[in-house]
N, C-alpha and C positions, 0 to 999 in steps of 0.2 A: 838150192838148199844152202840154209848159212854155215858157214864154217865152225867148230866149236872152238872156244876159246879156250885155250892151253894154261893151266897153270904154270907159275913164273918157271916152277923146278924142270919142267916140262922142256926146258931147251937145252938141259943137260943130257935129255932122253936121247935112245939111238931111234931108228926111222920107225922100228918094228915098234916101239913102243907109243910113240905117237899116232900109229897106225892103228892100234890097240884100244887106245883110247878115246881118238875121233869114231871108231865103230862102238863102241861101248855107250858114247853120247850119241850118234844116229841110232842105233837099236833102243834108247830110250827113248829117244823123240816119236818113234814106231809105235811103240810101246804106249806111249802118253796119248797120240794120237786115235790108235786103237780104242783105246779104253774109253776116250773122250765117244767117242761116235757109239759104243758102245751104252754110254749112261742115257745119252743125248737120243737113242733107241725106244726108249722108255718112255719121257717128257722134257720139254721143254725145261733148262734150268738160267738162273740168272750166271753172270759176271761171278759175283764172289762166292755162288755154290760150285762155281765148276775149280775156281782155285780152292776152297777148301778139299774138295774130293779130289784134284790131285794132289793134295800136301798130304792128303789122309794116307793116301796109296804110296807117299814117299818119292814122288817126283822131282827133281832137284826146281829149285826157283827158275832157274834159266830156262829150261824146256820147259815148263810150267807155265812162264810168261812167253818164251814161241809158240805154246799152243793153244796160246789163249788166242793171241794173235792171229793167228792164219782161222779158229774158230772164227773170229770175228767179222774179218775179211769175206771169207765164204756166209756168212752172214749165219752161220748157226746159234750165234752167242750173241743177242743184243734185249739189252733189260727193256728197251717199251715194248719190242715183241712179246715179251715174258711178262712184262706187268701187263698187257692189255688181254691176252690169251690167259693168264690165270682169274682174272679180274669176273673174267665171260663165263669161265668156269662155275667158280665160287660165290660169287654175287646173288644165288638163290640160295644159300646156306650162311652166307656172312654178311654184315651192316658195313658200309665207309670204312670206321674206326677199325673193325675187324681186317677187312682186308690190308686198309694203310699197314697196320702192326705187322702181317704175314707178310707184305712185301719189305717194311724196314727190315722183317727178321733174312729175307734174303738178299738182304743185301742193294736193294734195286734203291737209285737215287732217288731222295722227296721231291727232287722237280718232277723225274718221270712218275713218281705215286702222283702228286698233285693232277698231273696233265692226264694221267689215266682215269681217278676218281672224278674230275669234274665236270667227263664227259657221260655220266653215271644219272640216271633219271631218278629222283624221288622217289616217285611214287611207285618205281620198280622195287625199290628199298623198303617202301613200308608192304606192296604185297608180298615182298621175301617173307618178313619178318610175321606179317598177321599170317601166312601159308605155315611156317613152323608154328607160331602159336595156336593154330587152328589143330594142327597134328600133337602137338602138346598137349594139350587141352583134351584131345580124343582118349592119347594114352594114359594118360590118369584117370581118366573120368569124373569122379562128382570131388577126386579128391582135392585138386588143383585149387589154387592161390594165387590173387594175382603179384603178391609180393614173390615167388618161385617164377613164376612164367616171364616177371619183370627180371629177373633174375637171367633167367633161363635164355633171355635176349639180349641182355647186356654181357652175359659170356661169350654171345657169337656176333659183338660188336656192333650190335644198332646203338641211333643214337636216344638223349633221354627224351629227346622230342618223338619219335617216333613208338617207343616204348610205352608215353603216355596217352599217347592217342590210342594206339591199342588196348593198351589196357581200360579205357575211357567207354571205347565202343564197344569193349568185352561185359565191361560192365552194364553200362545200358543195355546191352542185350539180354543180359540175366534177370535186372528188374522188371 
C-alpha cells in the first residue's frame, strides 16, 4: 500500500499526529474501496461514472484516483468492457445514434464508441426499431401516425434511413 502524502505543515507535526493522519487517509482508501465494489455490485459502470460517484460521496482526488487505479488493474473498470456489455444490453431498445449519445454521456471514449458500434449488424438495428414500432403501433391502435411513431424512433436513436424504411413498409401495409 502507498504511503499518503503529508502536507508541507505536516513536518512540524509530532509522530502521533502523523500517525493520525496516515490512518485517517488508509480508512478512507477503505472506505472508497468499499463503496466502489459496492456500486460496481449492482452494474458494470464506466471510468468517469465511477469518478463522478466518488466525488459525489466526497472522496478526496487522491484516493479517488488510487482507486480508480487498482479498480483498473483488477480489471473491474474498463470502458470497452462497459461499452460492449451495455451495447448487448440496450441495442433491442436503442438505434447507433441512441446508444453513441448514452455512452458519450458516460463518459466512455468515441474510439471505444466507434469500435463497439461498428461491430453492430444492420439489420439487427432495423428489426430493434420495426419490434418497438410493431408494439407502438399495437398500443395506440387505429390512432397512430407515422409522423409520432417516426418520432417515437428517432427519440430512441434510429437512424433517418431506417425510420423511413419503416415507416415505408408500414405504409404499404396499410394500403
Amino acid at each position: 500500500m502507498h504511503r499518503p502524502v503529508l502536507p508541507m505543515e505536516a513536518r512540524r507535526w509530532n509522530n502521533h499526529q502523523k500517525v493520525a493522519l496516515m490512518r485517517k487517509k488508509r480508512d478512507e482508501m477503505v472506505s472508497a474501496m468499499e463503496y466502489t465494489y459496492r456500486v460496481l455490485s449492482y452494474r458494470q459502470h464506466s471510468r468517469l461514472e465511477m469518478e463522478r460517484l466518488l466525488e459525489r460521496e466526497n472522496f478526496s482526488p487522491q484516493v479517488a484516483g488510487q482507486v480508480l487505479k487498482k479498480l483498473e488493474d483488477y480489471g473491474l473498470v474498463d470502458d470497452l468492457v462497459f461499452a460492449k456489455h451495455w451495447v448487448e444490453r440496450r441495442k433491442n431498445r436503442r438505434g447507433c445514434f441512441g446508444l453513441r449519445a448514452e455512452l458519450h454521456d458516460k463518459g466512455v471514449d468515441p474510439a471505444i464508441i466507434e469500435k463497439v458500434l461498428d461491430g453492430m449488424d444492420p439489420a439487427d438495428e432495423f428489426n430493434a426499431a420495426m419490434r418497438l414500432a410493431e408494439k407502438k403501433m399495437k398500443r395506440s391502435g387505429k390512432r397512430f401516425n407515422l409522423k409520432s411513431l417516426a418520432g417515437f424512433l428517432r427519440q430512441r436513436g434510429f437512424s433517418f434511413e431506417i425510420i423511413d424504411k419503416i415507416c415505408s413498409q408500414i405504409f404499404d401495409e396499410d394500403s
